[in-house]
N, C-alpha and C positions, 0 to 999 in steps of 0.2 A: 360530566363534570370532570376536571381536569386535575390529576392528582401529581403532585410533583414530589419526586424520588430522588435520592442524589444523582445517580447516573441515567437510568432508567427512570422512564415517565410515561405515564396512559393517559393521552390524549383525549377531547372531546366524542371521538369517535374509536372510544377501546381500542386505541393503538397504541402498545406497547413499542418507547423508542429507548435504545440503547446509546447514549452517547457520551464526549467528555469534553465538556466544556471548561474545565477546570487546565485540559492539557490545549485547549485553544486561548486557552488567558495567558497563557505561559508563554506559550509561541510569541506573541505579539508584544509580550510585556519585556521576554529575554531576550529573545532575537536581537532586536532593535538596540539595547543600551549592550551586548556583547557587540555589536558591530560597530556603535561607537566608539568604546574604548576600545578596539583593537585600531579604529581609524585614528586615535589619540595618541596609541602605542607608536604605529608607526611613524607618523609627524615628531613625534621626542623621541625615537632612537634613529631618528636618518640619518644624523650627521656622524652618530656614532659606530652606523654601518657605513655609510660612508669610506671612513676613513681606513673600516678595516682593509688589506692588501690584497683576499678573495671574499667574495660573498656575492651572493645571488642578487642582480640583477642592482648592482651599483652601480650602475649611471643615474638608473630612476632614485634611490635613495640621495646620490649629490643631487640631483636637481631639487629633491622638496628639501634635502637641506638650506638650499640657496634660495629659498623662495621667503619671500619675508614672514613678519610675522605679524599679529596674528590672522592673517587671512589662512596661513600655512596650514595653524591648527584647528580652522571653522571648516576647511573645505575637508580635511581629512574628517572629521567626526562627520559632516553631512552626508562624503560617501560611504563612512561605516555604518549610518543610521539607517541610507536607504538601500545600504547590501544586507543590512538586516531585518528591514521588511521585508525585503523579496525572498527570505530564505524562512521567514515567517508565514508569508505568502503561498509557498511549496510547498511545506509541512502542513499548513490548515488544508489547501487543495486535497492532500493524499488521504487527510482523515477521514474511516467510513463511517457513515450512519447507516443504526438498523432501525429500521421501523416495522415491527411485526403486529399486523394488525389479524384481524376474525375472517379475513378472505384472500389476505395476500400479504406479502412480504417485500417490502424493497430497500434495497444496499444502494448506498449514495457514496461517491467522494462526495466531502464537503467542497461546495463552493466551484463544482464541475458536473452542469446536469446532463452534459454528454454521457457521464460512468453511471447515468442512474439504472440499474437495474429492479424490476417488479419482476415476483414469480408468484401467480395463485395458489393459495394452501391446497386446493384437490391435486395438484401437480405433481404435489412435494410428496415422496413416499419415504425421503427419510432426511434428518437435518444434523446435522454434527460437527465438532470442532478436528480440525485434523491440523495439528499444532498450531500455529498462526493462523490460521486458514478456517472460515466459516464455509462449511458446504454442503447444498441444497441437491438432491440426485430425484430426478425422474421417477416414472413405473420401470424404464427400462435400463435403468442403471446409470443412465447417462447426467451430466454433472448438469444442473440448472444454474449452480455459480459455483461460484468458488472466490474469495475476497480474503484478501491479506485483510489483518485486522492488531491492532494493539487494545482492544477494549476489554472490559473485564470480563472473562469466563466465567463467572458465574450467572451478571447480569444475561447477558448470553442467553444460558443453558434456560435462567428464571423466565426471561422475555419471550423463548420457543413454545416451554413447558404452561405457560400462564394463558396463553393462545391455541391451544391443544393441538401445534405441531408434532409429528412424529419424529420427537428428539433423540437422539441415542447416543445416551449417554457413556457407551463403551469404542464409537468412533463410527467408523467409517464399515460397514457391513461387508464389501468389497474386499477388505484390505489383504486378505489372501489370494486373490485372483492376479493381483500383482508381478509383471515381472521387470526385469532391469530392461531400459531396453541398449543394444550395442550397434554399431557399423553393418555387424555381420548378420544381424537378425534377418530372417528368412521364413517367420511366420506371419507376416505380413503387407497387405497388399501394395502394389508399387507406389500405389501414391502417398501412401502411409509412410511408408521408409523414407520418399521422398522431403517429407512435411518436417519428420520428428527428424532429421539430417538439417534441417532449416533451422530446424527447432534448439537443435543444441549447440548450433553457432550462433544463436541468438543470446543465448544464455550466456555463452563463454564471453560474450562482448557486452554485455551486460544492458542487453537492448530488452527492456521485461517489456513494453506494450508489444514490438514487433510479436516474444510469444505468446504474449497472451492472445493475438490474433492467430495466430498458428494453433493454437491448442484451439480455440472453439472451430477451425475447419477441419481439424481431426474430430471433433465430436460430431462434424457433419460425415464422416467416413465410420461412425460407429467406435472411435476407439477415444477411450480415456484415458490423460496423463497426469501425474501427479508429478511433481520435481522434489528434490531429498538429495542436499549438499553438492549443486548442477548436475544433478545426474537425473534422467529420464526411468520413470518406471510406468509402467502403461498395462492395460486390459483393456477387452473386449468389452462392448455392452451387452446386455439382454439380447437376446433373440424376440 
């Protein structure tokens, strides 16, 4: 029987889902009328950027100054309505869902079942919040996920604990095994150095799928990384 919770909800089949539907009303409700009135804004201040003697990209401001009216100011709110779907669009796509059910767990972007990730509860030997980041570790230490997340930490922590995941509550069990990693690092196999050198020009150019591909072919090489303000810090797993 289906019990509905503000954020959090246990489905027909005791599955515990964590979500925010409230910040997906928002998306689509805001988005869209800020993209209109900035497309409103712009058709009423053309003429008057226009006319200023510098400013960005004055040719195109005379021109919709000179365009009649009012199709001037239908077309400008039609392309601010549908640059604000699309940025509506974005923001629903990015948003995760947790569904923690009595045998498994899986992290969804909303509205991309490409990112759907499923991990078995026998799997998981430990589960915790590591600031942003929801993460699910192995028997041998190695990361089962790891998901950016805006949802609330409590629902979270109540969704794992309610499911008799092994939650821990103090973080990340690892987190002293930690080290920075640098250029110079020398305790680690070639193709390692190679990977997290890949790794953190990805970052610096702010290409997050390329790492998030890079970091799960370092957990194929046994080593786990975590990132803290573009900076790489990494360990070993279990033996």
């Amino acid at each position: 029987m289906r019990q509905n919770l503000p954020m959090a909800s246990a489905s027909s089949f005791d599955e515990t889902v964590v979500d925010d539907p409230w910040a997906r009303a928002l998306y689509w409700s805001l988005f869209p009328v800020l993209g209109a009135g900035a497309g409103w804004l712009v058709a009423w201040a053309s003429e008057w950027i226009a006319d200023l003697p510098v400013a960005p990209f004055k040719a195109v401001f005379g021109f919709i100054a000179q365009a009649p009216e009012p199709q001037t100011t239908v077309v400008a709110l039609a392309v601010g309505l549908v640059a604000g779907l699309v940025v509506a669009g974005l923001a629903h796509a990015d948003m995760l869902v947790i569904r923690v059910g009595p045998a498994a767990v899986t992290l969804t972007r909303a509205g991309d079942k490409a990112k759907r990730r499923t991990v078995s509860k026998d799997s998981v030997t430990a589960a915790f919040l590591d600031g942003s980041h929801v993460v699910l570790l192995g028997a041998d230490g190695r990361e089962l996920a790891r998901e950016k997340t805006d949802l609330d930490r409590k629902q979270i922590t109540a969704a794992f604990v309610a499911q008799g995941y092994p939650w821990r509550a103090d973080g990340d069990p690892h987190r002293d095994d930690y080290r920075m990693w640098t250029r110079y690092e020398d305790d680690l196999p070639g193709a390692a150095r190679g990977l997290l050198t890949d790794r953190a020009a990805a970052i610096e150019r702010g290409k997050a799928d390329e790492a998030a591909v890079l970091r799960e072919e370092l957990l194929k090489l046994g080593v786990v990384v975590r990132d803290e303000k573009k900076k790489q810090y990494w360990r070993r797993a279990l033996p």
